[in-house]
DRENDO-653117 format. One record per residue (C-alpha): x, y, z. Coordinates in steps of 0.25 Angstrom, whole numbers, plus 5000, padded with zeros to 4 digits. Last residue first. Layout:
BEGIN
XYZ ...
REM end
This chain:
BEGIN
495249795033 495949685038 495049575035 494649435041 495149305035 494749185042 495649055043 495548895048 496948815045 496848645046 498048555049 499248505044 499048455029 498248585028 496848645028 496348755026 494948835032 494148955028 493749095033 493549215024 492749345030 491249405028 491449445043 490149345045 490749255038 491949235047 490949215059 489949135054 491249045047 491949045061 490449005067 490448895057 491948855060 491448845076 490048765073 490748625073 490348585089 491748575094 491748495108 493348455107 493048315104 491648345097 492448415085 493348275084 492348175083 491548265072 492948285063 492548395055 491348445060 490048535054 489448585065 489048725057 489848725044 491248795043 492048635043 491148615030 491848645019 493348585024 492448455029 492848385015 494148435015 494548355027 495048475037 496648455041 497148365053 497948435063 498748575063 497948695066 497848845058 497248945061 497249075050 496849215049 496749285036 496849425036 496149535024 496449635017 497449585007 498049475013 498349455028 498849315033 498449285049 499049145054 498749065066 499348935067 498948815077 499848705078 499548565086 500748495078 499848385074 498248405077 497348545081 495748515078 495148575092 496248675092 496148735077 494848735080 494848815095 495648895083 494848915072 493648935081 494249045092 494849105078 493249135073 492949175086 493949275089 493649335074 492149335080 492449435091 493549515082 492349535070 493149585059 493949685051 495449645053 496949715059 498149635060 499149665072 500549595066 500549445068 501549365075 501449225070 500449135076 500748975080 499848895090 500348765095 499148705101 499248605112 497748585113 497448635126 498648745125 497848815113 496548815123 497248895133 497648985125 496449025116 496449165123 497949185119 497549135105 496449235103 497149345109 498249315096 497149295086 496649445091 497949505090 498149465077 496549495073 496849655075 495449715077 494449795065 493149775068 491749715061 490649665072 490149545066 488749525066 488249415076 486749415073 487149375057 486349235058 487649155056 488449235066 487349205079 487149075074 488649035075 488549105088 487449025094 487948895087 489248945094 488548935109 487648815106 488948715101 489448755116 488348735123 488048605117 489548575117 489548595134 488148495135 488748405126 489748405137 489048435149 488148305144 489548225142 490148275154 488648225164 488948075157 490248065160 489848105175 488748015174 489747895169 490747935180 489647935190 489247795186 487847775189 487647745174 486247755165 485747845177 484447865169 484648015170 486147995168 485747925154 484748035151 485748135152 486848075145 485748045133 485248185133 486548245133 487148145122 485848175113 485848335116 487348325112 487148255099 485948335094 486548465097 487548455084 486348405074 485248495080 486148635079 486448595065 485148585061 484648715068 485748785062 485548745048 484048795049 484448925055 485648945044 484748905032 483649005037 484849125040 485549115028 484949215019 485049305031 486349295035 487049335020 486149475020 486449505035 487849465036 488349545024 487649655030 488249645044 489449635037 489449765032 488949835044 490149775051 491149825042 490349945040 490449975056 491949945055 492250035044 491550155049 492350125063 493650105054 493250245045 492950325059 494250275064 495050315053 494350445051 494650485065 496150465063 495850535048 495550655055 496450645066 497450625055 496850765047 497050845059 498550815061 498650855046 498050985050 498851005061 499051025076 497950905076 498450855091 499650905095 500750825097 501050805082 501350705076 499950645075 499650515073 498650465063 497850325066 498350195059 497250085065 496250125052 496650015044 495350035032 496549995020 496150165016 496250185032 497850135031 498050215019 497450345026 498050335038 499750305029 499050445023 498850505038 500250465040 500750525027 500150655031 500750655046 502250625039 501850735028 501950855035 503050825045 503850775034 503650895026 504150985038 505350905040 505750895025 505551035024 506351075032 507351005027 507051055014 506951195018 508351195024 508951125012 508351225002 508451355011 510051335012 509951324996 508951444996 509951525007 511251494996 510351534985 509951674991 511351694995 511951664981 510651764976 510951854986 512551854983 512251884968 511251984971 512152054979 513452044969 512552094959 512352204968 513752224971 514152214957 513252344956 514152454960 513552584966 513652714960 513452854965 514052994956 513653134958 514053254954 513853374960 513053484955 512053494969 510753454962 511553294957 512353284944 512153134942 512552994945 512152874950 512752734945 512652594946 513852524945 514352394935 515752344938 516852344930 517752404939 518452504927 517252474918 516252524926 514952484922 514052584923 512352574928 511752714927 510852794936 511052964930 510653074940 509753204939 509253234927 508853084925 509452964922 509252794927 509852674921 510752704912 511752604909 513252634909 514352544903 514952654894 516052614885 517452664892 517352694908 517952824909 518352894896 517152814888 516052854899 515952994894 514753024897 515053164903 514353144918 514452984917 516053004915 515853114926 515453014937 516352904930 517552984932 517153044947 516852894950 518352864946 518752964954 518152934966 518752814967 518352744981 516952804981 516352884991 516353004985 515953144988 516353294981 517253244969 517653364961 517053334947 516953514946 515453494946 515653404959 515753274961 515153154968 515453024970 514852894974 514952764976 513752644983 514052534992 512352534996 512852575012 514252625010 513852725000 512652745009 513452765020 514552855013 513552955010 513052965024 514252985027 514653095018 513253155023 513553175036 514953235033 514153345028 514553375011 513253355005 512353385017 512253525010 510653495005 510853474989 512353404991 511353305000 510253284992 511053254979 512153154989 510753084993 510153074980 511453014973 511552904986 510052884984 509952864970 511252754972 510352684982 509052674977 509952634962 510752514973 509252494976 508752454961 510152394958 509952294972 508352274967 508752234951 509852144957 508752064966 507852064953 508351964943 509551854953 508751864965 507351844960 507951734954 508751694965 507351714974 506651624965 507651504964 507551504981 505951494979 506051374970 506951314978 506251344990 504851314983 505351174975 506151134987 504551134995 504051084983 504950954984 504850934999 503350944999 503150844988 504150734995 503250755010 502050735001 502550594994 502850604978 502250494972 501150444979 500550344972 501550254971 501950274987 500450244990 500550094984 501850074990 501250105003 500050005000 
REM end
């Protein structure tokens, strides 16, 4: 049955989780470098241009307003120099240099006024400038400088005051930003992978265990074995939705076996109902014939004992004492032969309906035994069982008892040879067959068909012996059909085996 499910099932939850849970991080970790690699260097050059408008506004403002030359100001200028790693200078009319914080001013000074005239040819060679921003008031550009060969983004213009102003910032560091964040990015993703796997690996295990228990529930409550019950993990009763569902299905497990048990026993009530009573006329008169035939011989030695210690045929006390045994004694199988015709009545006309449960018939077999101790050790019977796991059937547990106490008090009554008695339970399919086996002489074929009618007897001599009145394999075939269930005999070169089969689910 599990490889049955393993076919269908070809990827398990816990699998499916795991996969799509590495499909989003990776999936989620590609996205960021891709957002990374397109945009993140578009959003550095749009500050750094923030920046650099704010440096050339800043020195505008502050030759405008006389703060230009104040100590105050020159570090305030150097802190955002220092800050977004930015150079500038600044020249007046006569290209004197007013303020720079570069490391060589002059060079500035040459590009400054190589931008002013256009004459890029002296300084740099063919121009490597692109425009990206002019007006009346100052100039954006992006230049590659030849000498460093490294690309910078430029400020510069004239600003209110007449000086001449110059801020750039390189943009390897940028690129070398976005370069390092992407690294970064994918060295944390990597880190995020294994970390996340882990964890997911616990977390979907934690999921799935409870819901391939309550799916192990629901395999063993489709075969109708409703003895698996769902355990929480947890200490606390229903902290969870899957914790709800098992008590659920706990509830619906015991619902479904009481349901089952009460059709079971419904069902076989119908079937005994119609098959009884297109019997019952032919049953009665059969009955009251057999019942004449076997109390005939009894009554007639009663009668004749008693008579003959009425007339005081024999004054002998031993002969009256043997006299009174007999009368007791056919007066004992009387009784006796009464009591099952009462019961083999009572199941043959349908007024003793089997009541159907489920009970573990390997523990009833070995109770059985115990209690038949005594009765084992009077005949010196060997009796062999193996050990036999706990095996659950649907039937009547009162008459199951019977019909072993008949197979075996049998099994005794006719036990020969090496004086062994073997007890066997075989399951196929859906089903148990339970089987006694006794050494001695075997059935003659031509009483095998007959042995399950009422008072019919094998060896005659033999069955008054031990007091048997040959109603106990009619009361097992009552019984056994009154579970609708097989029962049979076989015999062997050693002996003779009884069986029945009850079912497992």
């Amino acid at each position: 049955m599990e490889n049955d499910n393993e076919k269908k099932v070809r990827l398990s939850l816990r699998t499916e989780l795991n996969i799509l849970f590495l499909f989003v991080m990776v999936g989620m970790i590609l996205f960021l470098v891709i957002i990374n690699q397109f945009f993140l260097e578009r959003v550095y050059m749009s500050h750094q241009l923030d920046v650099v408008r704010k440096a050339y506004r800043s020195i505008d403002a502050a030759s405008t307003d006389g703060s230009f030359t104040t100590d105050e100001y020159d570090i305030e200028l150097q802190s955002i120099c220092d800050t977004y790693g930015i150079e500038l200078i600044v020249l007046d009319a006569d290209s004197q240099m007013i303020k720079s914080s570069s490391s060589d001013a002059d060079y500035m000074a040459r590009i400054l006024w190589d931008n002013l005239v256009g004459d890029s040819l002296l300084i740099n060679g063919d121009s490597g400038r692109r425009i990206i921003e002019k007006n009346n008031y100052y100039t954006i550009q992006i230049e590659n400088d030849k000498r460093l060969n490294t690309e910078y983004l430029e400020i510069w213009g004239v600003i209110e005051s007449g000086y001449i102003v110059m801020v750039r910032s390189a943009l390897a560091g940028i690129r070398e930003s976005v370069g390092i964040s992407n690294r970064f990015m994918l060295y944390v993703g990597i880190v995020a992978i294994v970390i996340g796997s882990i964890s997911i690996l616990y977390l979907s295990n934690r999921i799935t265990k409870p819901i391939l228990q309550l799916s192990k529930i629901s395999e063993e409550m489709k075969n109708l074995n409703f003895e698996v019950k769902y355990q929480s993990n947890n200490n606390k009763k229903n902290t969870n939705e899957i914790d709800i569902l098992g008590d659920n299905i706990n509830e619906l497990s015991e619902t479904l076996e009481t349901t089952i048990k009460e059709l079971k026993t419904a069902n076989n009530e119908l079937k005994q109902d119609i098959a009884h009573k297109e019997q019952i006329d032919e049953m009665r008169r059969e009955f009251l014939s057999n019942v004449s035939h076997e109390l005939k011989t009894p009554i007639a030695l009663i009668q004749g004992y008693a008579e003959g210690l009425e007339e005081g045929i024999s004054d002998d006390p031993e002969s009256m004492a043997f006299y009174c045994d007999v009368i007791r004694d056919e007066a004992s199988k009387m009784d006796t032969l009464v009591k099952k015709l009462l019961t083999l009545n009572q199941l043959e006309f349908g007024n003793d309906v089997a009541q159907m449960e489920r009970f573990d018939i390997t523990e009833t077999i070995k109770n059985y035994i115990k209690s038949a101790d005594i009765l084992t050790k009077q005949k010196n019977a060997k009796v062999q069982m193996a050990d036999y796991p706990s095996i659950y059937v649907w039937a009547d547990e009162f008459k199951t008892e019977e019909v072993l106490m008949n197979y075996y008090s049998n099994a005794l009554n006719h036990l020969d040879g090496d004086c062994i008695v073997e007890i066997k339970l075989i399951q196929h399919d859906d089903k148990v067959r339970i089987s006694i086996f006794n050494t001695g002489e075997p059935i003659p074929e031509d009483s095998i068909d007959h042995i399950w009618e009422k008072f019919y007897k094998v060896d005659k001599a033999r069955t008054r012996e031990y007091g048997g009145s040959g109603v106990g394999l009619s009361i097992v075939k009552a019984i056994m059909e009154s579970m609708h269930q097989e029962y049979g005999v076989k015999n062997y070169d050693n002996g003779v085996e009884f069986w029945f089969e009850l079912e497992t689910r």
